[in-house]
Structures are given as C-alpha cells and as structure tokens.
ROSESE-924405 format. One record per residue (C-alpha): residue number from 1; residue in one letter; x, y negated, z negated. Coordinates in steps of 0.25 Angstrom, whole numbers. Each point is the difference from the previous one (the first is absolute). Layout:
BEGIN
i:aa:u:v:w
NUM:A:X:Y:Z
...
This chain:
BEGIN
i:aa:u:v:w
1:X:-71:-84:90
2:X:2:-15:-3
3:X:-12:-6:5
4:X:0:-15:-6
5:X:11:-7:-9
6:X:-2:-2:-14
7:X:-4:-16:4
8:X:-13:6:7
9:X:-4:10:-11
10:X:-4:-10:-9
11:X:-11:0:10
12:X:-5:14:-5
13:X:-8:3:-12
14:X:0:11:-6
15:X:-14:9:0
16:X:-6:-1:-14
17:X:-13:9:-2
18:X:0:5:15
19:X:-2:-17:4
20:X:5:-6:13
21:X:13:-7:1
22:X:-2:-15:2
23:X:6:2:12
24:X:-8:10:7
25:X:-13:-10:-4
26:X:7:-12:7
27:X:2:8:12
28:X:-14:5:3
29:X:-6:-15:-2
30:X:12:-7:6
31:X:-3:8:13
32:X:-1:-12:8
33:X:11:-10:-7
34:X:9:12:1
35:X:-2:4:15
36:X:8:-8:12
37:X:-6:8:13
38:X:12:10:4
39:X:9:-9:-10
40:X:0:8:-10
41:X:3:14:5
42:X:16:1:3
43:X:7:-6:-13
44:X:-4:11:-11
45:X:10:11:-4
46:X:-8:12:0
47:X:-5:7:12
48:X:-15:2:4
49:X:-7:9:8
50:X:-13:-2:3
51:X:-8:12:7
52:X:-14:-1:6
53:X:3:-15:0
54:X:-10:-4:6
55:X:-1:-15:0
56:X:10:-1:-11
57:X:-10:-4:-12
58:X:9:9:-8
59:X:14:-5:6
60:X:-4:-14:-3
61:X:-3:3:-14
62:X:13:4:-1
63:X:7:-9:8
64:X:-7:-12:-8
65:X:7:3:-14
66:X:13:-6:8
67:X:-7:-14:-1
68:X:3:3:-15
69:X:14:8:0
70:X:6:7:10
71:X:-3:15:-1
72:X:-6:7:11
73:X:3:-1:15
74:X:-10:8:10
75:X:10:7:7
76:X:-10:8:9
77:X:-13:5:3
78:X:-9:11:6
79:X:-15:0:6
80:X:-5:7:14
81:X:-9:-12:1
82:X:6:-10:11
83:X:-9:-10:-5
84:X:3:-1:-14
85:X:15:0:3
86:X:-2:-12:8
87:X:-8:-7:-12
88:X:13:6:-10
89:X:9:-6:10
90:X:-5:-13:1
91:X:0:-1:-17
92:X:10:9:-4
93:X:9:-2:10
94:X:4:14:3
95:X:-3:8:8
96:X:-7:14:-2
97:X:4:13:6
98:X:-11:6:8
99:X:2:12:-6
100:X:-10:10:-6
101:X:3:4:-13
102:X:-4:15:-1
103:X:11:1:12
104:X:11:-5:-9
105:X:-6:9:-13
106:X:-1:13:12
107:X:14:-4:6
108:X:13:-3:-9
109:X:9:-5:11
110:X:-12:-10:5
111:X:0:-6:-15
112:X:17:0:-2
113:X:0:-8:10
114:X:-13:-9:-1
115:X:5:-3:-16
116:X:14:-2:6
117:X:-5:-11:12
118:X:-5:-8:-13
119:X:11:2:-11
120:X:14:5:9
121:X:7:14:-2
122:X:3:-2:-16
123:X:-16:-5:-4
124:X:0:-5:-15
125:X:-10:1:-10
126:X:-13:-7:6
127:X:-15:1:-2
128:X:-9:7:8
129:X:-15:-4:0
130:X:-14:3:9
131:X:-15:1:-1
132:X:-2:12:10
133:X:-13:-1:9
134:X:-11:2:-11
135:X:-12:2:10
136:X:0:15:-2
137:X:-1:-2:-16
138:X:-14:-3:2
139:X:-13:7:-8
140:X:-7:-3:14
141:X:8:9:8
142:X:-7:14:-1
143:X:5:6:11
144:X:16:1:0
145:X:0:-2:-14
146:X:15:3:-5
147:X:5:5:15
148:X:-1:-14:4
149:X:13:-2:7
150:X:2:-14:-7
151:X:-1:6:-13
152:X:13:7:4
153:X:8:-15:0
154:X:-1:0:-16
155:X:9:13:0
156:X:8:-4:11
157:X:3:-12:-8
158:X:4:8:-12
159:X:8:10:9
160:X:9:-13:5
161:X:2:-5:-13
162:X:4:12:-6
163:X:9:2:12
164:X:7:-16:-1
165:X:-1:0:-14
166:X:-3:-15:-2
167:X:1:-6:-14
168:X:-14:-3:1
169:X:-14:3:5
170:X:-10:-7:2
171:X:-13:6:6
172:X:-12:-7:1
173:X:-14:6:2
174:X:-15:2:-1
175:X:-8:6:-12
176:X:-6:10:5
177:X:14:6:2
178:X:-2:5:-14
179:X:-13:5:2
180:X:-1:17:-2
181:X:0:2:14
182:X:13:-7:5
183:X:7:3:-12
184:X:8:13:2
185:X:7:-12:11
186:X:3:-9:-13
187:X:6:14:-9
188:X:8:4:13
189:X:5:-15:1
190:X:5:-2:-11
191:X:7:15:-2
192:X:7:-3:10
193:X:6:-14:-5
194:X:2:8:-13
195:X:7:10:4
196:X:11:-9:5
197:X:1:-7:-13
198:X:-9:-12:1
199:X:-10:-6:-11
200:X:-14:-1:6
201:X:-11:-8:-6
202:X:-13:-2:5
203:X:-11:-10:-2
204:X:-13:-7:6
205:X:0:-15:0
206:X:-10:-10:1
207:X:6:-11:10
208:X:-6:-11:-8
209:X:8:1:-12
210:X:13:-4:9
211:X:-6:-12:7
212:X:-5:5:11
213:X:-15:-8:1
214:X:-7:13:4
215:X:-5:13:-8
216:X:7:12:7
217:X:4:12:-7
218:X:13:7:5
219:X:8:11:-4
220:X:15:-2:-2
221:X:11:10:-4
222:X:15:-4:-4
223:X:11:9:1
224:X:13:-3:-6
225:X:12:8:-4
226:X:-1:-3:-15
227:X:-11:-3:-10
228:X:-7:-13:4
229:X:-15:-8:-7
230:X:-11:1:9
231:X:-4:-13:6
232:X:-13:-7:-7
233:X:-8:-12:4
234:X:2:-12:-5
235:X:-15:-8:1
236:X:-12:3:-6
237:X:-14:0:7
238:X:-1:-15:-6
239:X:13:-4:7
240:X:-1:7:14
241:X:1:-9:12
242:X:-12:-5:8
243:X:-4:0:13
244:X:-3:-16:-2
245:X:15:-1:-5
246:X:5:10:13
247:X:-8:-7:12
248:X:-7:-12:-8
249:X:9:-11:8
250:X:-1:5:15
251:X:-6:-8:9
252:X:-15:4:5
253:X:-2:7:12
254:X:-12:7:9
255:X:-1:14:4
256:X:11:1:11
257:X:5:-12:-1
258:X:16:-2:-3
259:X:5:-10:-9
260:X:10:-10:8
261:X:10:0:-10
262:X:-1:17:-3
263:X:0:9:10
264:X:-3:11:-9
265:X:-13:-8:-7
266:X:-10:4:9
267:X:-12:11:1
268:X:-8:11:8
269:X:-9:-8:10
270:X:-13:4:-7
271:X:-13:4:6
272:X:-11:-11:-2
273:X:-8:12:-7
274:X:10:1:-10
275:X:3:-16:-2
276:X:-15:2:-5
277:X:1:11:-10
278:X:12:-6:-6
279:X:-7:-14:0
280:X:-10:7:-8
281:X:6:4:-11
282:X:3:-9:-12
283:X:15:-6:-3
284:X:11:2:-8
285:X:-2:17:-2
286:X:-14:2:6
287:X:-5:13:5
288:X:-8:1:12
289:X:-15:-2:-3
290:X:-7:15:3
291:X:-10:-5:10
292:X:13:-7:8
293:X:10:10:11
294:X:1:10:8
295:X:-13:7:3
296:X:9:11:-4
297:X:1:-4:-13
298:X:-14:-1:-2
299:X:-1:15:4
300:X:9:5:-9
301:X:-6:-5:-10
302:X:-14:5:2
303:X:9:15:2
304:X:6:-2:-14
305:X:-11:-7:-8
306:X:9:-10:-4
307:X:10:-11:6
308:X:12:6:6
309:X:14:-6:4
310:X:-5:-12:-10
311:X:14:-7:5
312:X:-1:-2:14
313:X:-1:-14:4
314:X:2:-3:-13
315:X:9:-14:-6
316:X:14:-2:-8
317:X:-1:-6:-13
318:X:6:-11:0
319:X:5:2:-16
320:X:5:14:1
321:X:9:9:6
322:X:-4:7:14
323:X:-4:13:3
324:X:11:9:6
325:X:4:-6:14
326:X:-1:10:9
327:X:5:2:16
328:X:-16:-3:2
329:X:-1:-12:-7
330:X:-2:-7:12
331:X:-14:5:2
332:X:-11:-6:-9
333:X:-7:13:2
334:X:11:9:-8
335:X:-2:-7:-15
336:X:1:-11:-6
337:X:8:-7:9
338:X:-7:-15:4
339:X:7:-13:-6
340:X:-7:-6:-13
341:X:-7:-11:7
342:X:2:0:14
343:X:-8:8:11
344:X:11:9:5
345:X:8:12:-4
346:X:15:-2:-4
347:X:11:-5:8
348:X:13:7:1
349:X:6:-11:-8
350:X:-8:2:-11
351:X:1:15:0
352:X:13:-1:-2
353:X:0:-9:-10
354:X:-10:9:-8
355:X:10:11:3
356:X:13:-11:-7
357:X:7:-2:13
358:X:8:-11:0
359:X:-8:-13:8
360:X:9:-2:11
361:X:-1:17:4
362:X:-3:2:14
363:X:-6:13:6
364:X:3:6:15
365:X:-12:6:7
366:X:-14:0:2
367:X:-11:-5:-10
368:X:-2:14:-4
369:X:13:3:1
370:X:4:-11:-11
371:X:-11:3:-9
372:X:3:16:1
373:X:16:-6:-3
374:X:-5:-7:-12
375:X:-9:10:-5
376:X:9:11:0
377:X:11:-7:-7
378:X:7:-2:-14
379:X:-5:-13:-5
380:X:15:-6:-2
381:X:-3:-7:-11
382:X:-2:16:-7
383:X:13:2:6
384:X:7:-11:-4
385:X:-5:5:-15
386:X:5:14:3
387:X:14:-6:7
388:X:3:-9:-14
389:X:-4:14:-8
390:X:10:7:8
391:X:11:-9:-3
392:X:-2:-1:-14
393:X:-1:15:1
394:X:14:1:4
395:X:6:-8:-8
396:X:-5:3:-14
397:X:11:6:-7
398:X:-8:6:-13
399:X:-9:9:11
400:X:-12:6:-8
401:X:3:14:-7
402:X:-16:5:1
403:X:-4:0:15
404:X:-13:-2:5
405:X:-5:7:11
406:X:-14:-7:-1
407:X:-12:8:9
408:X:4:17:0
409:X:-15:3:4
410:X:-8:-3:11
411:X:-11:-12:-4
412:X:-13:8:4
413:X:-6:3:14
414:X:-2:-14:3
415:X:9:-14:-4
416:X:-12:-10:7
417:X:-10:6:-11
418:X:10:-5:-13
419:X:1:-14:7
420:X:-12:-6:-8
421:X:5:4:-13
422:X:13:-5:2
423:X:-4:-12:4
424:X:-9:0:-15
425:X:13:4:-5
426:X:-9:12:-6
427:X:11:9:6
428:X:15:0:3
429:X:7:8:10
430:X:15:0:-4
431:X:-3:7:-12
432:X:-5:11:8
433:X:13:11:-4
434:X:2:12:-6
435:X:4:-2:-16
C-alpha cells in the first residue's frame, strides 16, 4: 500500500531510540494551525472509521494531520448518542450512523453492510479507531462489577475488528481497564486480535506529555498487522502545557453569563452560596479554606477526623497543567474545577480548551450535555499525536524485528492509587510487562 510519494517521506524521521518522529510532535502542538472546522476530513487517502465517536475529539485528531499532508479522510462514524453525532456533524462533517455497536459485533449482515455504506462493496485498507463508553471501568462501581453491560463495548469492539480486519486499531481507554478486576477483558481482547494475526501493544499514557494542557491518564492499545514502536511522549513535566497558555487569553465572564463573541464561553448559573465559597478561597491553585462550604463538608470531616474531598471548590493553577476534565467539570462542587482568578466554575470554552479542542469547536446540547461531551472525549490534540504515529507506522520500511507488547499483567487492584507516584515520576507504568 503506497500511502505518500517519495517527495512527502522526507517529512518522516526515522525512530531512533524508541523517540517520536518530528512529525507526529508537530501534529499534536500544531492542533489548531492544522485544523479548518469540517476542512480537513475529505482529502486524505486512507479510510477512517471512527466508533463510539462521540463528539469527534478523536476524528478531529485525525482529520487535523491533513493541515499537514493529506492522509486520513474520516469516511464514517458510529455513536447511539443523538446529541454527540449532532456535535460530530457540525465539526467533522459526517454524519454518524446511529447504530449500536454490540449489534454490529452480534449481527454480521448489520456490520457488511454498515462498513459498506461508509467504504462501497470492495472496502480498502482503512483504520478503525474508538474509545468505548469507559463508565463501567470504574473502581467505584461495586455492584455490577465485570457484568456491566458497557463493559461488553470493549470486546465488541475487538470482535468487529477482527471480523473487518482493518490495517490499524486504535483503542482508547481508561486505566483502570488494566486493573486485576477488568483484566481477563484486556487478555480476551487482545486474543482475539491475535488470533487473526495482528500485533497488539498496550500502554498507559499521561496526556500531558502530548500537548494536551491537562493531567489525565489513559489507556491506549495499538494493533497492527506487523511489528510496530509503541507510541512515547514527547514533553517532560518542565514543558507540559498550562492552563494559563490553554484559557489565559479568553475574555472574562460571570457565572452564567455568555460571551458575546463565544457562544460556547459561558458557565453554570451558580448559587450565591457557592459564588461565596469560591470567593473564599485564595487565587491561582487555592484550596478551599476548612471552615468554608457546604455544611456537608464540615460533617464529613468531623466523621473522618481529618479533611475529606480536600478539591472541592478548589482553583486551577494558573502555571501547570489541569487536572483530568471530566463530564462534571462544570460543577465546582466535583473537584478542582473553578477558574484561577475569577469567582466561577469553567466555561464550556475553556473545558474544551483544557481537553486540546480546537478554539472555533462547537458543541450541540445542553450545558450538561456539552461538558459530559467534552469530558468523555479524546483530547484530539492525543489523537492527532496517535494519527501522525500511525502513519509513520505504516510507512516505515525497516519495521522493528523485536516487538513490544508493553503491559502483559494487570497494574494492581486500583490505577487512582499509583497516580501520585507517577506524577513524582517514582514509578512507571509501561514498564509494567512480563520479561
């Protein structure tokens, strides 16, 4: 397969001690200089197929790498979720199937002719990625444990891509996937991608080593159908981005109100109780003062003896990355969630931003329905990272002889309980495998 001419391969370095291409940097911190809203998804030359794709943070990783050579054109997507496909419609300019996924992987007539809707009767080589719904990969969820029906999506996914038999998959997760009690899902997964002859590599990531101004941990696994190097950050914790570089230049706002000139930079109407507590607490990264909040609060910490839930209400630091956005960021009351200097909560603007979306990215729905949108996506800044590594993957001639797997053993019962280490860098993940 002849995916660039020999002009543009100049454009590739070759990997030398397991580093990134030069490429694959440039497209994760040229995110925005690379994207052109809806432009850049038709011109590429190798199909992409984009399950669960919820907003599209994903898809317009990928479709972004066009701003600096034509490669991938998003041929087609799949999500249950009416008001993400109307957010991935508006940017990717596609529109999604509305089609569940464990129907495709359960019915093989459904899937021929969903794969052939997006890429006709004689389909070509083309890359299937996804991030199935990770809600049920959760160490707060006692009760269903692995018969959480969403934990299903993961297999399902493999099943498909073992049935199409793409020339890569990319699947995108969270941590605690690899934990001991999920991970007889991660060995069937990948047996089943093995077993029709791909090379599967799995890692865990910190999203701040690829641009992405925020600390989030996710899990990613590559499959390919020859030997390929594991993706690695590219930025150390002395060059992650910053929430000041992110959302420094918006425009100030109050709680609820929207910007003139945004439609997406605007907040939760917050109560006047809650306008208080935040005013209380100091700027740039100040934690809420422990006679300050919810009467709640107070409780809890005469229960325990000690402060509990020592985030709430707390502020961003201005000079360092955020903590990870999540589909609750919107609410003070979840975390560490309320802008550096101003008395409010986050805007939807500047969730996104945290989360690498491109400036000009607009979101269909409510309020919540845009910050659960943003919070559950890929940041695309990640996926514009992974996009580049793909490509260089495929065309690298002298592939590597001595494959690397990466992680062949579940992490321990809990991945939330390593994430201080690994912020200290006293402990690594990905080198977490069998010898």
């Amino acid at each position: 397969m002849k995916l660039l001419t020999p002009s543009k391969k100049n454009l590739l370095v070759s990997y030398k001690n397991a580093r990134l291409t030069n490429f694959s940097r440039r497209a994760a911190l040229n995110l925005n200089a690379n994207w052109n809203k809806g432009g850049n998804t038709k011109g590429g030359s190798v199909p992409v197929i984009d399950m669960f794709s919820g907003c599209g943070g994903m898809s317009a990783g990928f479709a972004s790498v066009n701003g600096l050579m034509p490669a991938f054109k998003i041929a087609g997507a799949i999500d249950i979720d009416e008001v993400a496909n109307e957010s991935y419609e508006r940017n990717i300019r596609v529109r999604p199937h509305r089609i569940s996924v464990a129907d495709l992987a359960r019915k093989p007539d459904l899937l021929k002719e969903t794969i052939a809707s997006v890429l006709g009767d004689n389909p070509k080589d083309f890359v299937l990625i996804g991030c199935a719904p990770c809600q049920g990969f959760s160490s707060h969820r006692h009760e269903q444990g692995n018969n959480d029906p969403r934990n299903s999506l993961f297999l399902d996914f493999a099943k498909i891509a073992a049935a199409t038999r793409p020339i890569a998959v990319v699947v995108e997760n969270v941590p605690e996937l690899l934990t001991t009690r999920y991970w007889p899902l991660v060995v069937e997964a990948r047996k089943t991608l093995e077993a029709v002859g791909y090379f599967v590599n799995l890692t865990v990531h910190n999203m701040a080593e690829f641009g992405v101004p925020q600390e989030r941990f996710r899990t990613l696994m590559l499959a390919m159908k020859h030997p390929f190097e594991s993706p690695r950050g590219f930025l150390t914790r002395n060059q992650f981005r910053t929430v000041r570089q992110a959302i420094g230049g918006l425009p100030p706002i109050s709680p609820g109100q929207h910007h003139p000139s945004d439609p997406m930079h605007y907040t939760a109407c917050h109560k006047a109780s809650t306008i208080a507590t935040i005013s209380a607490v100091p700027r740039n990264g100040g934690s809420r003062p422990e006679s300050i909040g919810p009467k709640c609060l107070q409780r809890a910490k005469e229960r325990n003896g000690r402060a509990v839930y020592e985030d709430v209400y707390g502020r961003l630091f201005w000079d360092k990355p955020a903590i990870t956005i999540t589909a609750h960021a919107r609410n003070p009351a979840s975390g560490r969630y309320v802008h550096p200097e101003q008395n409010r909560g986050l805007s939807i603007r500047e969730a996104a931003l945290l989360q690498s979306f491109p400036p000009n990215y607009d979101f269909a729905g409510s309020l919540d329905e845009r910050f659960r949108q943003i919070g559950n996506a890929v940041p695309p800044a990640f996926a514009a990272f992974l996009a580049a590594h793909v490509l260089s993957q495929l065309q690298v001639n002298d592939r590597c002889k001595a494959f690397d797997t990466g992680i062949n053993q579940p992490i321990g019962e809990s991945f939330s309980r390593l994430i201080p280490s690994l912020k200290s860098g006293h402990r690594t993940i990905n080198g977490m495998h069998n010898d």
